[in-house]
C-alpha positions in Angstrom: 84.3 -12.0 -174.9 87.6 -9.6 -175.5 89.4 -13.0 -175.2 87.4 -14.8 -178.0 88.1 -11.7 -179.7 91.4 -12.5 -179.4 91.2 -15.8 -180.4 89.5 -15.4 -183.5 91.6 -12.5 -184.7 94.9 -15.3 -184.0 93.1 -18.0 -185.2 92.1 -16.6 -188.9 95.9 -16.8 -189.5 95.5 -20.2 -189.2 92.2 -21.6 -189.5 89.8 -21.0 -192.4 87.3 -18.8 -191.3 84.2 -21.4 -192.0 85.8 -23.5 -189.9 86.5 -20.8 -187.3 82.8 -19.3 -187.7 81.4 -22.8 -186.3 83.6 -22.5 -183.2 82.4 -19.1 -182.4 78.8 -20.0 -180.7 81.3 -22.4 -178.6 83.6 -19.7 -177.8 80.8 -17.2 -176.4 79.3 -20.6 -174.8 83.5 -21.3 -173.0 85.4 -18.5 -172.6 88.5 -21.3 -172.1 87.6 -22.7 -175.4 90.8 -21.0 -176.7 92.6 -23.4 -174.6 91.3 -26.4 -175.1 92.0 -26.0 -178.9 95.8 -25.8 -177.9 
């Protein structure tokens, strides 16, 4: 959870945050989620 967290807060530089909103149920779901997007 702290890494999603993480993730998100790096991500919203990037990524709109509708976009990163739909990814967040898969992120809780996959911690490694954060990798597989890299």
């Amino acid at each position: 959870m702290f890494l999603a967290t993480i993730f998100i807060a790096y991500t919203t530089n990037s990524l709109p945050k509708l976009l990163l909103q739909l990814f967040i149920p898969y992120i809780s779901i996959t911690p490694g989620i954060e990798y597989i997007l890299f």
